[in-house]
N, C-alpha and C positions, 0 to 999 in steps of 0.2 A: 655642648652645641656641636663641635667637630664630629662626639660619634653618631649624635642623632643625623647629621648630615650622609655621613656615611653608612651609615644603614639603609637611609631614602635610596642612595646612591645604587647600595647592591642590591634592595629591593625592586630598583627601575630595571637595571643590568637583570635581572632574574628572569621581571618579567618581558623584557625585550627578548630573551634569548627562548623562553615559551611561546610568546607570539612567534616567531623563528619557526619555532619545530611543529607548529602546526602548520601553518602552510603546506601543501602540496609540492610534492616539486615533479615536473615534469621532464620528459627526457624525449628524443627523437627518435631513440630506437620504441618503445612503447607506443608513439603513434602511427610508427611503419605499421607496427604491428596489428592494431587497430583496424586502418584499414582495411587490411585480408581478413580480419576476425568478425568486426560488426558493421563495416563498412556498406554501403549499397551495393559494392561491387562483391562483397563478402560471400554470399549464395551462390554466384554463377558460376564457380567451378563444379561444386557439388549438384548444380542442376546439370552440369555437360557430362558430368561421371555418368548419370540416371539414364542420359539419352543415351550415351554410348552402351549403358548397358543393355537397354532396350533394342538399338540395333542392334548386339553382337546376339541375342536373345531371338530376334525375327531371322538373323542369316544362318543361326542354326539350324533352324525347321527344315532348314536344306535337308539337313541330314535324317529327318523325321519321316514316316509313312505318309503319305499322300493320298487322300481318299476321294474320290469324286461321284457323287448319282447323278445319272445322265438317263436320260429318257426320248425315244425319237418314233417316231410313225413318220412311213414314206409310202408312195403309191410309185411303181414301176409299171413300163409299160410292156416290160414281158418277163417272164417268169420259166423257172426251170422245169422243162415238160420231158418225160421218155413217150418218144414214139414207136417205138420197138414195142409189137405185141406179143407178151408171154401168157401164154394157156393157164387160166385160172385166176392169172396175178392182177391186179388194178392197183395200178400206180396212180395215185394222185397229185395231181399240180397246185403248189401251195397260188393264196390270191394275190392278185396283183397289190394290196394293202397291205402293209407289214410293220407289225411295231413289236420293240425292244426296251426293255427299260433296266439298267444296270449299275452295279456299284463295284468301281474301278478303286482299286489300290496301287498305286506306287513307291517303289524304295529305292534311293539313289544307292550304289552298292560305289563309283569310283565315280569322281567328278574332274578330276585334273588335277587337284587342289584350290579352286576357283574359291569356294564356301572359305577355306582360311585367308586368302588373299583378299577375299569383302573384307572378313573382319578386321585383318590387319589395315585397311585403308579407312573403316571406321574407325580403330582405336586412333591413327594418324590426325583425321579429320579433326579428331576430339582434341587431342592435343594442340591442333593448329589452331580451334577456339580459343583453348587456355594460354597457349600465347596472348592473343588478342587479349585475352583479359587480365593477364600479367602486364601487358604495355601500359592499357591503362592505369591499372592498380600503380604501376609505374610514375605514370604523367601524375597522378592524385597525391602520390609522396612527392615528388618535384613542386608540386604547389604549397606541401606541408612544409619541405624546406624552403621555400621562401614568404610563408609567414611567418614559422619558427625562429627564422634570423632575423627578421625584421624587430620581430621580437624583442630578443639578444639585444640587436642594437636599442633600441628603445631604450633596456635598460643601462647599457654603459652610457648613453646621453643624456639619461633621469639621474645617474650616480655622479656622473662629471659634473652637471650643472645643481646638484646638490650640493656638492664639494665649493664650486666654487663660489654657490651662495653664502654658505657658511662664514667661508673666507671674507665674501663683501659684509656682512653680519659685525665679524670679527673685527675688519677693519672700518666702518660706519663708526662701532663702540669707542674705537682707538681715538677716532678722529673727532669723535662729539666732547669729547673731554679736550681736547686740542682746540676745539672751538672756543670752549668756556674761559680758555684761559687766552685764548687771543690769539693764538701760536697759526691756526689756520681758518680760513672763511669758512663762514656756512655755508655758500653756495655749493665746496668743494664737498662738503657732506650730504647735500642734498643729491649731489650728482652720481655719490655712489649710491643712496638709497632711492633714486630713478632708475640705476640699473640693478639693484635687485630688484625690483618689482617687477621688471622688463622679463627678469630670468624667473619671476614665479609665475611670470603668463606664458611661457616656454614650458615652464613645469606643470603648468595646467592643462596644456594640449596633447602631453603623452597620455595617460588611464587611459583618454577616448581612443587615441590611435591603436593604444595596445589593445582595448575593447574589440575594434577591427578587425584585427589579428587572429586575437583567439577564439571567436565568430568563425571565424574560417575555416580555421582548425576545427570547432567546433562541429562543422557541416562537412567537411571531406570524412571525417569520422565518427561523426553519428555520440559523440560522448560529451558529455556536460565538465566545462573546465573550468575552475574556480579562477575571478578575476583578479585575484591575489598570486595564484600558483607562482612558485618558483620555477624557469626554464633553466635547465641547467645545463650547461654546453656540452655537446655532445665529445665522447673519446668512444675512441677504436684502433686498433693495430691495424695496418697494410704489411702482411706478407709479402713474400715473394710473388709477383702475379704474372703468368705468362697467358692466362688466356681472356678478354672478354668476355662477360656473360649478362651482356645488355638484353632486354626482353626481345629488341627487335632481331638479333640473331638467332633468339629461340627458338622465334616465329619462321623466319628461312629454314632452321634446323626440320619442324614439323614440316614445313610445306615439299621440303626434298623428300621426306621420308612418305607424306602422302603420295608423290610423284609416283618413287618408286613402286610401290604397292599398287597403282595404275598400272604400271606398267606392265607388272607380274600378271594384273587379271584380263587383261588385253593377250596376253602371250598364252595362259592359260585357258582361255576360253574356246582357243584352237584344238586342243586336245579332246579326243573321244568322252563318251562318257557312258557308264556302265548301269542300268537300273533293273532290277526283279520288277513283275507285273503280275495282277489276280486281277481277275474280272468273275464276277457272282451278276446271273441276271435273270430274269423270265420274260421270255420273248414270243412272237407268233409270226416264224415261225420259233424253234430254238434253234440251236446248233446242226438239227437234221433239215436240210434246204426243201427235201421234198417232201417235206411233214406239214400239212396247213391245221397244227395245232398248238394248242398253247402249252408250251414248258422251258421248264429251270434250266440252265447250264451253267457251267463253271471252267474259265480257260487260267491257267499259268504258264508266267514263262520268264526268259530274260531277255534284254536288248543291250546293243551297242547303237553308238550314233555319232557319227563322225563328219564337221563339215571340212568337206574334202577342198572347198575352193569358197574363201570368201571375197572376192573380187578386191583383193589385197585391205581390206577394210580395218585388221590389225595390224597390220603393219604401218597402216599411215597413223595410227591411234599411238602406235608405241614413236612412232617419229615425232610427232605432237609433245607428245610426254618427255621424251629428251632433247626437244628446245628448250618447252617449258621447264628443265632439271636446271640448262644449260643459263637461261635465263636468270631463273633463282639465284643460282652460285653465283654470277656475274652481279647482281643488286646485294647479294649477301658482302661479297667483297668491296664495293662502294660504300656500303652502312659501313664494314669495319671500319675502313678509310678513314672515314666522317670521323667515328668515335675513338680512332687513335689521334687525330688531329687534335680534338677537343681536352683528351686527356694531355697529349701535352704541351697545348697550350694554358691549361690549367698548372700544369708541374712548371711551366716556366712564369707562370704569374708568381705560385709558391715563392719561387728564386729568386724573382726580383721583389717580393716584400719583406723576406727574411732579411736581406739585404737592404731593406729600409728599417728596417726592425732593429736592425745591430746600432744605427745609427739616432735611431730616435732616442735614445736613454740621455747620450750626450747632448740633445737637444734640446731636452726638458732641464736638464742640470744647467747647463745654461742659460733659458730663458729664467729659470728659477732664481738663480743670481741674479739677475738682474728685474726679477719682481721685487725680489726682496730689497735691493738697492732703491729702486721707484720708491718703495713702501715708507722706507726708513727719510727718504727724503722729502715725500707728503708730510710725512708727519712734522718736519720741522717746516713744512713751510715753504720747500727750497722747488717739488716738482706739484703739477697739476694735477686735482683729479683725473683727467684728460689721460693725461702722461699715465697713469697708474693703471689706469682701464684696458688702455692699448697694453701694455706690459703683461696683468692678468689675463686677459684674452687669454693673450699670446702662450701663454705656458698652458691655460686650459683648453685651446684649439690642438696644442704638441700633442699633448697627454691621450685626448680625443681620439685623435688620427692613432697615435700605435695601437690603443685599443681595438680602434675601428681596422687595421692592420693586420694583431692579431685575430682577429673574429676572422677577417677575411679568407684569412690562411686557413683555418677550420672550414669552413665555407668551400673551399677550392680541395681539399683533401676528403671532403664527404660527397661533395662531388664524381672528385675522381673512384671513393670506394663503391657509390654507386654504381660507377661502368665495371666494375669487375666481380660485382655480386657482395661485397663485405658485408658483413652486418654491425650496426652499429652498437653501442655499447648504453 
C-alpha cells in the first residue's frame, strides 16, 4: 500500500512539473522588444527612412540638367529699321509680330554647397521624427512595465494567500479533531473555515485582475499571451553609467543638429552660384534681328549670379536659428535636470527599502514564533480562534510586504535602467 502510494505520489510530482514546463514564460525584455518589431508604432521608422530618402532623391535633381520648352509671340511697337540707303541693297525691317519657341537647358556647375546642406537638414528632420517616435515607443514600454508588475505582484498575493490558505486548511484539520474530543469549540473551527473562504474569494478576484493586465499587454504589443504564462522577473546588469540616453534628449540632440544645418543653408545661400546654359530654338525672327524670317538657332554659355545685398534677410534667419539652438540646449538641460532628479530619487527609494529589507527576515522569524505559540495554544484550548487569526495575518501580511519590497526594488532599478538606455535581460 506504501508503494502504490508512492508511485501516485511521483506520478502527480511528474505530472506537475510537465504542466510547469509547458507554460510560457514571459519576460520584459521580449515585450520591449515587441513593441518596435510588431507594434503599431513598429512601421513608422521604416516609413520616415522612405520619406527621407525621397527628399534626399528630389534635392538631388539639383545637381541634374534642367530642361525647359518655352514658347512666346509678342507684338512691338517698333522694330529695327536701317535708314541709310545703299545702292542696290534692300534691307528689310522684320514685323512688328514676333514669335520664338525654345528648349532651354540648364546645369548647376557650383552652388555654394546649399544642395548638401538641404540634405543634411532633411536627414536631421528625419531623425527628429524618429525621436518622436522613440519617445513614444517609450511611453508604450512605460505602460508595459506597469502591467507587467502589476502582474508580478498579483502573483506574490496569489502565492501568499495560497500559502496561507493551506496553513488555515492544515490548521481547520488539527482543530476538528480537537473538537471531537472536546479539547476546543466548534465555533473556534468554524471561524477558521469562514476565513478560508474569505481568502478563496480573494483568490478568486486575481485570474480576472491578471486577465486585465495581459489585455494590455496584449494591445500595446499587438501578440496573443497565454492566460497561464509564467512573468518572470526581469534581471539586468547596470554598468558604470555617465551619460542619459532618455528619448527626450534624443529628440533636443536631432533638433540642434536640424538647427544647425538651417543655419549652414541660410549662410550658404549668400554665395554665388555657377550654371552652363543651351538654348535650341526656331523663331521669327531668329537670331538675325533684321531677318523677317523664320529659323533655327542655337545659343551656349555660362553664368554666375551673385545676390550682392539681401536687405540683411540672412542674417536675421541665422539669428532666429541661434536663439532657437540657444533655446533647445536651455530645455535640453531642464529635461536632464528632471531626469537626474528622478533617478535619484529612485536610488534613494532602492536605499531605504534595502534597508527595510535587512529587517524584515527578523520580523517574520518573529511573528512566526509567535504564530506558532498562538497555534499550539488553540489547540489545547488556552487562546481564541481570534487570537490565532490576528497572529497568522500577521506573519502572512510580514512576508507580503518584503515580497512586495523586493519586487519594488526591481521596479525602481528598471526604471532607473531605462533612463540610461540598459537593455534588459
Amino acid at each position: 500500500m506504501k508503494i502504490f502510494k508512492l508511485h501516485a505520489l511521483f506520478l502527480l510530482m511528474t505530472l506537475a512539473v510537465s504542466a510547469q514546463e509547458t507554460r510560457k514564460t514571459v519576460n520584459l525584455y521580449e515585450l520591449h522588444k515587441l513593441v518596435g518589431e510588431v507594434g503599431r508604432l513598429s512601421g513608422i521608422s521604416r516609413a520616415i527612412d522612405s520619406v527621407q530618402l525621397l527628399q534626399t532623391r528630389n534635392i538631388s535633381v539639383a545637381w541634374l540638367p534642367r530642361f525647359d520648352a518655352n514658347a512666346q509671340a509678342t507684338w512691338q511697337s517698333d522694330v529695327v529699321s536701317v535708314s541709310v540707303p545703299f545702292p542696290g541693297v534692300t534691307i528689310p525691317s522684320p514685323t512688328h509680330d514676333q514669335y520664338k519657341f525654345t528648349l532651354d537647358a540648364l546645369q548647376v556647375i557650383w552652388d555654394g554647397g546649399v544642395t548638401a546642406e538641404r540634405k543634411s537638414m532633411a536627414k536631421a528632420q528625419a531623425e527628429i521624427e524618429k525621436t518622436v517616435v522613440g519617445s513614444e515607443i517609450y511611453s508604450t514600454r512605460e505602460r508595459i512595465n506597469d502591467a507587467f508588475f502589476g502582474i508580478l505582484l498579483l502573483d506574490i498575493n496569489e502565492k501568499q494567500m495560497s500559502l496561507l490558505e493551506n496553513e488555515l486548511q492544515s490548521r481547520i484539520n488539527e482543530m476538528e479533531s480537537k473538537a471531537l474530543q472536546g479539547v476546543v469549540l466548534q465555533s473556534a473551527v468554524n471561524q477558521l473555515k469562514a476565513e478560508r473562504l474569505k481568502m478563496q474569494q480573494r483568490l478568486m478576484e486575481i485570474p480576472s485582475r491578471r486577465k486585465s493586465f495581459i489585455a494590455a499587454i496584449e494591445t500595446l504589443t499587438q501578440t496573443k499571451i497565454e492566460s497561464n504564462a509564467i512573468f518572470v522577473v526581469p534581471s539586468f546588469s547596470i554598468s558604470e553609467r555617465n551619460e542619459i540616453l532618455h528619448p527626450d534628449l534624443l529628440q533636443f540632440d536631432a533638433q540642434s543638429k536640424f538647427l544647425y544645418a538651417s543655419i549652414n543653408v541660410s549662410l550658404k545661400k549668400r554665395y554665388p552660384t555657377i550654371a552652363a546654359f543651351a538654348t535650341a530654338g526656331y523663331g521669327k525672327p531668329g537670331l538675325n534681328m533684321i531677318s523677317n524670317e523664320w529659323d533655327f538657332f542655337t545659343v551656349v554659355g555660362a553664368k554666375a549670379s551673385w545676390n550682392l545685398w539681401d536687405w540683411n534677410t540672412a542674417h536675421r534667419e541665422r539669428e532666429q536659428m541661434s536663439i532657437r539652438k540657444n533655446m533647445n540646449s536651455s530645455r535640453k538641460m531642464a529635461v536632464t535636470d528632471a531626469l537626474s532628479l528622478k533617478i535619484l530619487t529612485a536610488e534613494k527609494e532602492i536605499d531605504i527599502l534595502q534597508k527595510q529589507l535587512e529587517t524584515d527576515k527578523q520580523i517574520i522569524e518573529l511573528l512566526q514564533q509567535a504564530e506558532q505559540e498562538t497555534a499550539s495554544r488553540l489547540l489545547n484550548g488556552v487562546a481564541s480562534a481570534t487570537d490565532y487569526l490576528i497572529s497568522l495575518n500577521a506573519v502572512s501580511r510580514a512576508k507580503l510586504e518584503m515580497e512586495i519590497r523586493e519586487l519594488s526594488v526591481i521596479r525602481e532599478r528598471v526604471r532607473i535602467a531605462f533612463y540610461y538606455g540598459t537593455d534588459l535581460n
